[in-house]
C-alpha positions as CSV (number, residue, x, y, z in Angstrom):
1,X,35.6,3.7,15.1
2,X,39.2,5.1,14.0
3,X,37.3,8.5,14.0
4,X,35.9,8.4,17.6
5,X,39.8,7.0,18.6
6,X,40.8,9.9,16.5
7,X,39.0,12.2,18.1
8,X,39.7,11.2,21.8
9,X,43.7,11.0,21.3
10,X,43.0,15.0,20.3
11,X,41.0,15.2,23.0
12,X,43.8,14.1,25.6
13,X,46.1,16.0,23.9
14,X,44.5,19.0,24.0
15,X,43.5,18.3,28.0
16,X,47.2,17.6,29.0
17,X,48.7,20.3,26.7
18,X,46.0,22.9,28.9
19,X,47.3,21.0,32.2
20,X,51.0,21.2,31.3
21,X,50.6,25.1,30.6
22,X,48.6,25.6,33.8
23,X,51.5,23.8,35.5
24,X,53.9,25.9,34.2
25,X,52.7,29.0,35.2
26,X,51.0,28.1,38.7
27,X,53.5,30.8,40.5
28,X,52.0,33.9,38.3
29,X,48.2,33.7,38.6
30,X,48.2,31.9,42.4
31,X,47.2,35.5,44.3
32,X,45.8,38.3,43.1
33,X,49.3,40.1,44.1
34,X,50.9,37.4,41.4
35,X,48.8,38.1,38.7
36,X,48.4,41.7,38.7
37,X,52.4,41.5,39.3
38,X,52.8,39.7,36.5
39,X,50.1,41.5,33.9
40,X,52.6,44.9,34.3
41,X,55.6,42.9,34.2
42,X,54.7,40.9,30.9
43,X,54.1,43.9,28.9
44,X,57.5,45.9,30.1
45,X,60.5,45.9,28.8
46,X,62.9,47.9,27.0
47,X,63.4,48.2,23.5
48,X,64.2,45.2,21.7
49,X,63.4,42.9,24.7
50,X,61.2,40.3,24.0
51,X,57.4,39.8,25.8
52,X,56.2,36.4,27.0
53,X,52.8,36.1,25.0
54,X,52.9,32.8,26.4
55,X,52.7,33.9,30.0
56,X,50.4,37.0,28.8
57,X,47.6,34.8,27.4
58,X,48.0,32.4,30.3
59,X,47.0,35.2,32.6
60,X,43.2,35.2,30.8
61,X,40.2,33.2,31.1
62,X,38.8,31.9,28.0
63,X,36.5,35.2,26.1
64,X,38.4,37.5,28.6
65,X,38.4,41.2,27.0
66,X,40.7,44.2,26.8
67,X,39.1,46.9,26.6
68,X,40.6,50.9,26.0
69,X,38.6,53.9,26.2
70,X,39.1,57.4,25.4
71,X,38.3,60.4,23.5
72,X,38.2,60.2,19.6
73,X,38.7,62.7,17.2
74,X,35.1,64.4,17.6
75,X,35.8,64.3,21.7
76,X,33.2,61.4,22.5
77,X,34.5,58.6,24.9
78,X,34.7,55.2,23.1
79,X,35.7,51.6,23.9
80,X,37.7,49.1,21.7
81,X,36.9,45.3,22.9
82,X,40.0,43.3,22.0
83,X,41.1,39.4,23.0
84,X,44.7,38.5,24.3
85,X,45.2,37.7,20.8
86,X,44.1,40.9,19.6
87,X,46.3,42.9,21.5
88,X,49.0,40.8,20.9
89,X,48.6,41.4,17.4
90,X,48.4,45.1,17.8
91,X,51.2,45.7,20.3
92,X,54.1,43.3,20.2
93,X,55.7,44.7,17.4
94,X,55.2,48.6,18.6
95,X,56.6,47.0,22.1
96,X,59.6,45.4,20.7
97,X,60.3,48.5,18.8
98,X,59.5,50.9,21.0
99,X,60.5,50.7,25.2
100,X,57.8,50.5,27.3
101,X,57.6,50.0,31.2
102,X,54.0,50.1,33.3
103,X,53.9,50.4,37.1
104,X,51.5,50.0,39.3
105,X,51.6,53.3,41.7
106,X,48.0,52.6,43.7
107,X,45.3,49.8,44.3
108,X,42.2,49.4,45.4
109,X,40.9,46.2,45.8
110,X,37.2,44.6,46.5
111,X,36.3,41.0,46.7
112,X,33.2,38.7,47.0
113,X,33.1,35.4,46.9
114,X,35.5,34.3,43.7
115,X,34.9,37.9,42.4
116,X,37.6,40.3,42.7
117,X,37.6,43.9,41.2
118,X,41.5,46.0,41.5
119,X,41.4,49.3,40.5
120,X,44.7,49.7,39.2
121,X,46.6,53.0,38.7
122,X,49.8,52.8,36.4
123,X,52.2,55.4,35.3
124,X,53.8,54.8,32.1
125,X,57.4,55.2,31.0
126,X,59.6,54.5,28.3
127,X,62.5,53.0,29.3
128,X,63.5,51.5,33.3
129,X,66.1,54.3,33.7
130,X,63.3,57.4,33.1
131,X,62.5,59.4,35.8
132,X,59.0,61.2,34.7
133,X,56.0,59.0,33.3
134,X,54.6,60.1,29.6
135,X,51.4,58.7,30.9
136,X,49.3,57.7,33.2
137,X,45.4,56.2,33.7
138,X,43.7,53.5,35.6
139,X,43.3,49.9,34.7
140,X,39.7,48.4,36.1
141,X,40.4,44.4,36.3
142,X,38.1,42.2,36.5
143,X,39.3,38.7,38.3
144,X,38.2,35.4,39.2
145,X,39.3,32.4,41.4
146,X,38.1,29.1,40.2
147,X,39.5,27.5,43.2
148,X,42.9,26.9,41.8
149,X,43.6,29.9,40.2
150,X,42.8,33.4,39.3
151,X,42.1,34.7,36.2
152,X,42.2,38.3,34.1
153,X,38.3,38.2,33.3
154,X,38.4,42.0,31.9
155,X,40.9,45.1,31.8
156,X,39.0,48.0,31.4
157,X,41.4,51.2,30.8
158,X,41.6,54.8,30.3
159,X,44.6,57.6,30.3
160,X,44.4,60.6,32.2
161,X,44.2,63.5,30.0
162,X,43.3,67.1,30.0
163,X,39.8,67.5,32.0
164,X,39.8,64.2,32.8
165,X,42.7,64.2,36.0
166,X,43.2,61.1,38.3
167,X,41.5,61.7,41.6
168,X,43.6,61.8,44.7
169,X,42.1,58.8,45.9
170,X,43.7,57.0,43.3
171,X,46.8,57.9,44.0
172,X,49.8,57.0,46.3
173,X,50.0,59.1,49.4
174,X,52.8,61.7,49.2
């Protein structure tokens, strides 16, 4: 009996702890706008500055996925499948030491029922103050509305690099 009282006090605990996080971040994932908005902003700052991986993960639906592509050493396109907590592991410390700012420049956007797909482009720069990107690609996110919120299902990326230019389509009119 202790055990099964156990177990439920975990159980509440874990519930509430979920509903006090969900709380506490209602304003970032309420529109796809807000989340997308705040996906860029999380992973940008300038050197030194801090990322909320609190806010980050809270942006992702349980199994959610990152996943970059590109060209390895032989030439062949390839994907790397990684959690939040995988890339968290791989990038916060290159983040913090290195400055790193992503912006949205373009969107396209399709939506069915709670499924909603943005087609992202982003230039890359290395501080707030630079002028000229060092990159640029397109991030393919995959999101969903469970009636109270949405949710990062997939991010689906890849730079543009020689041979493999953005189309105009994809990017802001001049």
């Amino acid at each position: 009996m202790r055990y099964f009282l156990a177990l439920i006090m975990c159980m509440s605990f874990m519930f509430t702890h979920g509903q006090e996080s969900e709380v506490k971040f209602k304003d970032q994932v309420y529109s796809v706008d807000a989340i997308i908005e705040n996906l860029y902003d999380v992973i940008s700052g300038e050197k030194g500055e801090p990322r909320d991986w609190d806010l980050f993960r809270q942006l992702f639906y349980s199994d959610a996925k990152l996943i970059p592509s590109g060209p390895n050493q032989e030439g062949l396109v390839n994907a790397r499948f990684m959690t939040p907590d995988d890339y968290v592991e791989g990038a916060a410390k290159w983040l913090l030491d290195n400055g790193f700012f992503e912006r949205e420049i373009h969107r396209v956007t399709q939506s069915f029922g709670s499924l909603t797909h943005v087609f992202s482009t982003y230039e890359a720069f290395r501080s707030d103050k630079d002028e000229k990107p060092f990159m640029r690609g397109i991030n393919s996110i995959q999101l969903m509305n469970d009636g109270e919120r949405w949710w990062i299902i997939n991010i689906y990326w890849t730079q543009e690099r020689e041979g493999n230019a953005i189309p105009k389509k994809f990017l802001p009119d001049n």
